[in-house]
C-alpha positions, 0 to 999 in steps of 0.5 A, spaced: 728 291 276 726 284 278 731 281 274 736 275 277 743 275 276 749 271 280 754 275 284 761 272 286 761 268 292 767 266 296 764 260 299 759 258 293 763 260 287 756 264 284 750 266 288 744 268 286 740 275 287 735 280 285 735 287 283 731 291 287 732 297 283 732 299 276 740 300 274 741 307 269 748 308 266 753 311 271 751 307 277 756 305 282 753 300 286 747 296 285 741 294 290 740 286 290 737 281 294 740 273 296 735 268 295 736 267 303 733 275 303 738 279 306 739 286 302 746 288 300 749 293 296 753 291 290 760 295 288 762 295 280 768 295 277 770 302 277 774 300 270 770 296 267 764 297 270 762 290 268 755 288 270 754 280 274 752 275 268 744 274 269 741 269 271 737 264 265 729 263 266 727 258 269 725 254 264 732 253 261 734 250 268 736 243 268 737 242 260 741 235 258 745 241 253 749 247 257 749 250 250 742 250 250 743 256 255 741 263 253 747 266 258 752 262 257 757 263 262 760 260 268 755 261 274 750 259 268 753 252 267 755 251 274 748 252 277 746 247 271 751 242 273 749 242 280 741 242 279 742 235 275 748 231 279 744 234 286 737 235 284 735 229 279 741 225 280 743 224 274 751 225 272 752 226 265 750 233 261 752 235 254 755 241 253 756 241 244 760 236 243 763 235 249 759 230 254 761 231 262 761 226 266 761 227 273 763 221 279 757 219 283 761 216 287 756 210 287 754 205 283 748 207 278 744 202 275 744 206 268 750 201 264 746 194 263 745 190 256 738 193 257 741 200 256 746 199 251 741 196 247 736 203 248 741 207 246 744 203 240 742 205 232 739 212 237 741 219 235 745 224 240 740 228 242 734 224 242 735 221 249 738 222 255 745 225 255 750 218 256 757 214 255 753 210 252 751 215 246 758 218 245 759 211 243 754 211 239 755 217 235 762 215 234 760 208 231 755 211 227 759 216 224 765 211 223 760 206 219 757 213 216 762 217 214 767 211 213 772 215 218 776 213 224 774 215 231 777 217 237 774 218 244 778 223 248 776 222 256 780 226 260 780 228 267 783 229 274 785 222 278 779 220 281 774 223 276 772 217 273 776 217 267 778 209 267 771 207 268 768 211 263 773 208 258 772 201 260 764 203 259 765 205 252 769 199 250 763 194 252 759 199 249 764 196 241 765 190 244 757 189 247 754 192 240 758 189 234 759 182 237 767 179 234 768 177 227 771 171 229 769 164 235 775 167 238 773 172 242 775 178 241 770 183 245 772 178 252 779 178 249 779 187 249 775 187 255 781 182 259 786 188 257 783 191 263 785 188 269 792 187 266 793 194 265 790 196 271 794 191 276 801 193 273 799 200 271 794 203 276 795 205 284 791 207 291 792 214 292 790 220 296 784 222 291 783 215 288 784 208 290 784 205 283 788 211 280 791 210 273 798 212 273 799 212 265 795 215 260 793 209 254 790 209 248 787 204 246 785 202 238 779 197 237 779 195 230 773 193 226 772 189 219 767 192 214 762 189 217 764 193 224 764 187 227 771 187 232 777 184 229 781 186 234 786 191 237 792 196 239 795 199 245 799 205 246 801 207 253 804 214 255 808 216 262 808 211 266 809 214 273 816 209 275 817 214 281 812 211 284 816 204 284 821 206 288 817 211 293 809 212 294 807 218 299 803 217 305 797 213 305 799 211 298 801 205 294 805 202 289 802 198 284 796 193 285 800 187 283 805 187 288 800 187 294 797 183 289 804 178 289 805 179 297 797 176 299 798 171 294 805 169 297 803 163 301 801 159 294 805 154 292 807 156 286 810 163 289 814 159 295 821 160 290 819 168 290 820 168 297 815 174 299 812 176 304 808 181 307 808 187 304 810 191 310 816 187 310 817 190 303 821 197 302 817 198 295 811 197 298 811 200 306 812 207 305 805 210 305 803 206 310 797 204 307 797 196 305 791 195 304 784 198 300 778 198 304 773 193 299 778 190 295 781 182 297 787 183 293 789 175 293 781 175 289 785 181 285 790 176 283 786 169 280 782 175 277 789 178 274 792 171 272 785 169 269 785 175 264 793 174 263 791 165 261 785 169 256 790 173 252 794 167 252 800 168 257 802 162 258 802 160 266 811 159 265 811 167 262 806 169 268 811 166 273 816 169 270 813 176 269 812 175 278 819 172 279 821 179 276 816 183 280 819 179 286 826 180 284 824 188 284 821 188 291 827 183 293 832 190 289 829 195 294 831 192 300 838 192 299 842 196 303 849 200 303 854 202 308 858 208 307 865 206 307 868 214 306 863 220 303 865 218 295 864 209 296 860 205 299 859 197 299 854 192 300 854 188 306 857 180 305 852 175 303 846 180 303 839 176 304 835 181 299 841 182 294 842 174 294 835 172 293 834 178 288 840 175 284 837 169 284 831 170 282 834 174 275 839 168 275 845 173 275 852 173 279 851 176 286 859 179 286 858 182 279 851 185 281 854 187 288 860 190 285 857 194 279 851 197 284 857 200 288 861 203 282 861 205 275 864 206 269 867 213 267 870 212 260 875 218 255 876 219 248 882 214 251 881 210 257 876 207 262 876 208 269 871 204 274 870 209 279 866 208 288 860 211 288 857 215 294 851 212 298 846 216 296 848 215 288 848 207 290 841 208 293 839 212 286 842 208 282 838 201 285 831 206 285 833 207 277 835 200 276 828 198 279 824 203 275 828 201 269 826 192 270 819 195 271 818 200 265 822 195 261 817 189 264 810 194 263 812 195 255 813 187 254 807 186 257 803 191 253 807 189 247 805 182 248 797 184 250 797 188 243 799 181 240 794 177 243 789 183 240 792 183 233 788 180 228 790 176 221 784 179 218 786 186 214 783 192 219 778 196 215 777 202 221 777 203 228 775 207 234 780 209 239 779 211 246 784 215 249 783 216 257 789 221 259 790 225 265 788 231 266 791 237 268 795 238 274 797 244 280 799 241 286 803 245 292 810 243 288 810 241 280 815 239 277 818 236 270 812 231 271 806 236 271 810 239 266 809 234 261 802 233 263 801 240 263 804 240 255 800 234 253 793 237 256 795 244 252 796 241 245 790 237 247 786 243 249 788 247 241 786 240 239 780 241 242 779 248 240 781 247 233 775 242 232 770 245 236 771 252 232 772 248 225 765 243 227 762 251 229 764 254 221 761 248 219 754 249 222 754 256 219 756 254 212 752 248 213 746 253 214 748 258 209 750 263 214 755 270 213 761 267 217 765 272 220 771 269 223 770 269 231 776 270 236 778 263 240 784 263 245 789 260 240 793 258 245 800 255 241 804 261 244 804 257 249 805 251 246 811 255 242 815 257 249 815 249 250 817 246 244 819 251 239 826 252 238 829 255 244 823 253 248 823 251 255 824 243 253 830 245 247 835 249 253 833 243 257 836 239 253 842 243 251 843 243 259 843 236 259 849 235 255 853 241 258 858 237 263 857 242 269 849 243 266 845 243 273 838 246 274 840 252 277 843 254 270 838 252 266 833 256 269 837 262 269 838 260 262 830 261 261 830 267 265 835 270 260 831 268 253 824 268 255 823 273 261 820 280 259 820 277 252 815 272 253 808 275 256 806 267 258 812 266 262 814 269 269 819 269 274 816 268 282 819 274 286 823 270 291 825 264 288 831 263 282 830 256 282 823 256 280 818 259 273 812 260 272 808 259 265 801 261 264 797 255 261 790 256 259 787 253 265 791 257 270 798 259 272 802 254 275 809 255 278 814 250 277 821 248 281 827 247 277 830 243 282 830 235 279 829 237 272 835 235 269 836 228 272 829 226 270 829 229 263 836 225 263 834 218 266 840 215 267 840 208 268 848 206 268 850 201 263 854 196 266 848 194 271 844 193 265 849 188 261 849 184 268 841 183 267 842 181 259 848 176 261 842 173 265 840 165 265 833 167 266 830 167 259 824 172 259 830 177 263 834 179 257 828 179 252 826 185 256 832 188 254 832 186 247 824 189 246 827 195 249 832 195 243 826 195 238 823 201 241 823 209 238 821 212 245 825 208 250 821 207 257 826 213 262 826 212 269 826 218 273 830 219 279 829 217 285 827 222 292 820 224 293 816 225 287 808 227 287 807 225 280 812 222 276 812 219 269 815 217 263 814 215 256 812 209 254 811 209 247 812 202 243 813 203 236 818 201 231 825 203 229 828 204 223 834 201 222 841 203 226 838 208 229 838 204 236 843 207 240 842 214 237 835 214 240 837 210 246 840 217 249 834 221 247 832 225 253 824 224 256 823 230 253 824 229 247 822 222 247 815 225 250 814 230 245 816 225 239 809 220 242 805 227 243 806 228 236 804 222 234 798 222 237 796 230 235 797 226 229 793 220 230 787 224 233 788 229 227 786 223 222 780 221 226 774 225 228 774 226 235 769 225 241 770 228 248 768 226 255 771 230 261 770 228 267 769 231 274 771 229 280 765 233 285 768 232 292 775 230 295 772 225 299 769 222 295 762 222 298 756 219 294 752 225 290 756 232 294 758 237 290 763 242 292 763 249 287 770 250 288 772 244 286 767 243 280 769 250 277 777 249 278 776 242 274 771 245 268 776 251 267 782 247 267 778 241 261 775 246 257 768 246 258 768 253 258 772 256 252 766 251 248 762 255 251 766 261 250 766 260 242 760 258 242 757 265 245 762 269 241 758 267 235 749 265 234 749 259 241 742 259 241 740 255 234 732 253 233 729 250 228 723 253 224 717 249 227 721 249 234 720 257 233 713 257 231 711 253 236 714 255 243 713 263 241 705 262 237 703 266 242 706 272 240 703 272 233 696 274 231 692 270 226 693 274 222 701 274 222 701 267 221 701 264 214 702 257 211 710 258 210 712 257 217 719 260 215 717 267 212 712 267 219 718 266 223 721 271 219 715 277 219 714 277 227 722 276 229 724 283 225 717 286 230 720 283 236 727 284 235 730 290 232 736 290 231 738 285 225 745 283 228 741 279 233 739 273 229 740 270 222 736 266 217 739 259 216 736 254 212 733 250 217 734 254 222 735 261 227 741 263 229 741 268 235 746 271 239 747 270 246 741 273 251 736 274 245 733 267 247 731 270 255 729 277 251 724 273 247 723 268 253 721 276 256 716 278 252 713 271 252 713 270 259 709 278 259 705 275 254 702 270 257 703 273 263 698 278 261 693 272 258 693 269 265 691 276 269 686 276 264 683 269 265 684 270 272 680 275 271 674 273 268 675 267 271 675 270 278 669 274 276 665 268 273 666 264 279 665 270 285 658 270 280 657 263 281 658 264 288 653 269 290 648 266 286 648 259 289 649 264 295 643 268 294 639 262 291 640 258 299 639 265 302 632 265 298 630 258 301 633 259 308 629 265 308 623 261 305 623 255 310 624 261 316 619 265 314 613 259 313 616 256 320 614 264 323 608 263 320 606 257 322 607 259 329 603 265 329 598 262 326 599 257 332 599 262 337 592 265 333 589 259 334 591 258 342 590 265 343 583 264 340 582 258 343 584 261 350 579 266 350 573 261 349 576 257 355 577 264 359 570 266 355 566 260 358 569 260 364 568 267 366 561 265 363 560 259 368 564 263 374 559 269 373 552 265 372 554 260 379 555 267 382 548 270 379 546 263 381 547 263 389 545 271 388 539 269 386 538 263 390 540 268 396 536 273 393 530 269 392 532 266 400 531 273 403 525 275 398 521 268 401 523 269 409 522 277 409 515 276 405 514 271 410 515 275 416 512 281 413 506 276 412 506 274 419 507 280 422 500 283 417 497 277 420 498 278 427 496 285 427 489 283 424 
């Protein structure tokens, strides 16, 4: 009875009740109340009969660790999440190793010289969880353990991925400060602007979203001063060049070119406004709120000056970008359902060839055909209208994939560095899992990277968790993970999905309708992660360890070929305009070649973009590699890459889809922290001993539970004797060497029996005190009763001795007036008297006289 626990709610994810009635093995249905207290009656499961998580006592609400928690479960992290980021306002939790950062949507005063400088030379857990102490421990530990780092930052699009890894490379740039005059720190940080003009775009969740997954190596000396650095892209979205949805953009630097249009240097690219542009007027959102993007231009060509493009390379990289958005607007005029021609003297197509110094005849021509070729001949074969129209878009995406790798080949030689690396720490900043209404070959490929994360992620987290334990001297038994590489092998293992996806694509007649008939027949019934939806045979399902997503077969195989056709890229390597065929030939030097997925509404398409280098005559063999292979190729070398270092995780969630200051919304929180992992670190740490105390952090929270006796000078053996009193069962707990080992729950139980013991110390001081108070009370009561009663009795007193005295003085007055009122009467008596006496004598005397 009175115990809390959290039952499911469809609005609020969890809601918190209380139990009104004890609960006995075999009850079907528990008494709760809601917090708003409104009684209801709570069905279990009649198969699992599983009872609703508790709730953690107070006192463990708002910990900056969630794996401080005593209950370690989903509406546990959630509540704890929600009262940080609404209550305190603060965005950033531990969970482990794990740091979440959730996007406040505002700007926050938390990211000064003054705060880096607190949190430099500090340990992870002595201040407030924070980016800046991510970048920390990986600089300390690099330095310590002479090993090199990674910080992994992942995230849904508008979850504050980008941001976040911008602030962890001021963090390197602003605590170790460059081995050279040179600038290094000013020269990474100017990488940023770069790539987020030509690679990041406006759309419905983000209007700064990047569109590519980078990871970028900052290089140290011995010293771990910054000396320089490297960066590799993967799965530029090249759709999006050709086609943005409603309310999207393309890439910020052609709105960037087209408000910079009227510059004098930019009157040969014959731009305009970017309305005019097919390229850049489809989503019909032009413009950001906040954002000048002529402003963004300087700042961009500033960036590019800093890292030494030249200003006659940054004209060419804009005549290049202006001949694509010239390229979008030609048009095709069918001339029968298999060819079709340009119209003569094409304003766009002129200017287009102008611009990329190419014969307009040639480039007309090869636009509206291709070359078919046999073991024997050559045929030049009319294509239709829409094969034209794909053909430009792939074209288009090609000259930008192409012009995106030289760029960032030529930031990495502007970050490279003559003195000899000694370590790095790299910083990965990759999307994050992704579901949408229709999911495609791109979320495929997302999906697959977020998976071999996620085992990356759980493999360290389960490897840093044994550590621990063998560190403390712990019995380790082997605790069960989800392992998700059967996933993982239904995707790339032989006769996975990618292997009959490539094998479809070399099949004359391959189309997306056989291949997945292909995967129903290998993998349906066989492969518990892999279904089949009743009523599509064009579609798959795969569950992946976040959620169960289903995918469209339709476009699959033409986004995993890429075909861009041959002839039009050789009228671009005849070109006169020098930096044009140097796109190419980068290209050549290239092991995963850029691809460019076909043109048609595409929410999220991406490709791989992966410079490395090649061996010898392998050129033209990778060249035909499929995006699939390609991609697999960059993700294991990077799997291999985050394996050789010692990584850190930041997972960032997104609160709200309106992007509204400090709103949380549960639905979306708990869809993002299922997806990133979170909750399998909670997983794997309540499967084990989650709660860990130090021996003094024991003794001195639960001293209250032990006599004086019990408590002896050898703080371990204290801690020992009385948990083998309060616990029982010895599987609960373990003895490490520094520190107690309890199983989830065995906190809030010794929290329990803290609270009732003090609970009953406080009855009693209530108690006592109470009565010392009400004794208090009636004494000073009784005390002023006793001298009220004094003043009134001496106040009666003195009147009745006042009425004494006028009672006595009345009767003297009355004594003397009756006395004087009397004698006056006796005295006219006697007068009257003495009156009559006189005239009766002498009338008595004269009659006696007469008669003698």
């Amino acid at each position: 009875q009175y115990a809390r626990v959290w039952i499911p709610d469809p609005e609020e994810v969890w809601k918190s009740a209380e139990l009104l009635k004890d609960y006995k093995p075999g009850d079907k249905v528990l008494q709760l109340r809601l917090e708003e207290g409104k009684d209801l009656e709570y069905c279990l499961d009649p198969k699992t009969k599983e009872l609703p998580p508790l709730r953690n006592p107070d006192i463990l609400v708002g910990e900056n660790d969630l794996t401080a928690l005593s209950y370690l479960h989903e509406p546990a992290v959630l509540h704890n999440l929600k009262v940080r980021f609404i209550d305190s306002k603060l965005i950033y939790t531990y969970c482990g190793i794990v740091l979440v950062a959730i996007n406040p949507y505002e700007q926050l005063p938390i990211y000064g010289e003054d705060i880096i400088n607190a949190y430099s030379g500090q340990n992870m857990g002595d201040m407030d969880p924070h980016i800046f102490a991510v970048a920390e421990e990986a600089y300390k530990q690099m330095a310590r353990d002479e090993r090199n780092q990674s910080i992994i930052v992942s995230g849904e699009s508008g979850a504050g991925k980008t941001v976040s890894a911008k602030y962890a490379m001021r963090y390197f740039a602003t605590v170790s400060g460059s081995a050279s005059e040179a600038n290094v720190e000013e020269k990474v940080l100017a990488s940023n602007p770069i790539m987020e003009s030509i690679g990041n775009a406006k759309t419905t969740r983000n209007d700064n979203s990047s569109r590519f997954g980078k990871y970028i190596e900052i290089g140290f000396d011995k010293r771990y001063r910054i000396i320089g650095a490297n960066m590799r892209t993967y799965l530029l979205e090249k759709s999006r060049v050709v086609f943005q949805a409603e309310e999207e953009r393309n890439y910020h630097i052609f709105y960037q070119l087209c408000a910079s249009a009227a510059l004098p240097e930019f009157k040969t690219l014959r731009l305009g406004n970017a309305n005019y542009f097919h390229y850049t007027k489809q989503g019909g959102s032009p413009v950001i709120d906040g954002i000048d993007d002529a402003k963004e231009m300087v700042n961009t060509r500033q960036a590019c000056t800093l890292l030494g493009i030249s200003d006659s390379y940054q004209m060419g990289i804009f005549r290049i970008l202006a001949g694509i958005l010239h390229l979008g607007n030609v048009e095709f005029a069918s001339r029968d359902a298999d060819s079709c021609t340009i119209p003569p003297k094409h304003e766009p197509l002129s200017i287009f060839c102008d611009l990329m110094g190419v014969e307009y005849e040639e480039m007309a021509h090869w636009l509206c055909h291709r070359k078919l070729a046999t073991a024997t001949e050559t045929y030049i074969k009319p294509i239709s209208k829409l094969h034209a129209i794909n053909a430009r878009d792939a074209l288009a995406k090609h000259i930008y994939a192409n012009l995106f790798n030289w760029i960032v080949d030529h930031v990495n030689k502007a970050l490279h560095s003559a003195v000899k690396q000694h370590s790095f720490i790299g910083v990965l900043d990759i999307y994050g899992f992704e579901t949408f209404e229709i999911n495609s070959f791109e979320q495929f490929c997302i999906n697959y990277a977020n998976e071999k994360l996620q085992q990356q992620f759980n493999m360290h987290v389960f490897k840093l968790e044994q550590e621990e334990y063998m560190k403390e001297q712990i019995p380790w038994t082997l605790i069960d993970f989800y392992d998700n590489q059967p996933c993982i092998n239904l995707i790339e293992a032989k006769m996975g999905i990618l292997d009959l996806l490539d094998e479809e694509c070399k099949m004359p007649k391959g189309s997306d309708d056989t291949w997945a008939q292909k995967l129903y027949n290998t993998h349906l019934n066989k492969c518990a992660l892999f279904e089949k939806p009743r009523l599509s045979n064009k579609a798959f399902i795969i569950q992946h360890f976040a959620d169960k997503v289903e995918y469209q077969c339709e476009g699959f195989l033409e986004k995993n070929k890429d075909t861009v056709y041959e002839e039009q890229i050789k009228v671009l390597k005849s070109s006169k305009f020098k930096l044009l065929p140097e796109l190419f030939q980068e290209e050549e030097k290239v092991l995963s070649p850029t691809s460019a997925a076909p043109s048609g509404r595409v929410p999220l398409s991406r490709t791989v973009v992966k410079p490395a280098k090649t061996r010898p005559g392998q050129t033209s063999k990778e060249h035909k590699k499929t995006v699939g292979h390609q991609f697999r190729n960059s993700l294991h070398l990077l799997m291999e890459t985050l394996n050789a270092t010692t990584p850190h995780y930041v997972r960032c969630i997104k609160p709200n889809d309106f992007k509204f200051p400090f709103t949380f919304d549960e639905k979306r929180a708990v869809q993002q922290l299922r997806a990133c992992g979170v909750l399998e670190t909670i997983r794997i740490s309540a499967a084990g001993f989650p709660s860990r105390w130090t021996y003094q952090e024991f003794f001195s929270r639960y001293r209250v539970l032990m006599k004086q006796k019990d408590v002896l000078s050898d703080r371990k053996q204290t801690c020992k004797n009385v948990l083998e009193k309060l616990i029982l069962d010895k599987d609960k707990y373990q003895f490490g060497k520094t520190k107690i080992f309890f199983r989830a729950g065995q906190v809030a139980y010794l929290e329990k029996i803290r609270a009732d013991k003090l609970r009953a110390a406080c009855i009693r001081i209530q108690k006592t005190i109470r009565g010392w108070l009400m004794r208090k009370k009636y004494l000073r009561m009784r005390k002023a009763a006793i001298t009220i009663q004094r003043y009134v009795r001496g106040y009666q007193a003195r009147c009745y001795a006042k009425f004494l005295r006028r009672t006595r003085a009345a009767i003297t007055i009355q004594k003397f007036q009756r006395m004087y009122v009397v004698r006056k009467r006796y005295q006219r008596m006697r007068a009257a008297t003495i009156a009559l006496q006189s005239l009766l004598r002498g009338y008595m005397a004269r009659n006696k006289y007469q008669m003698v």
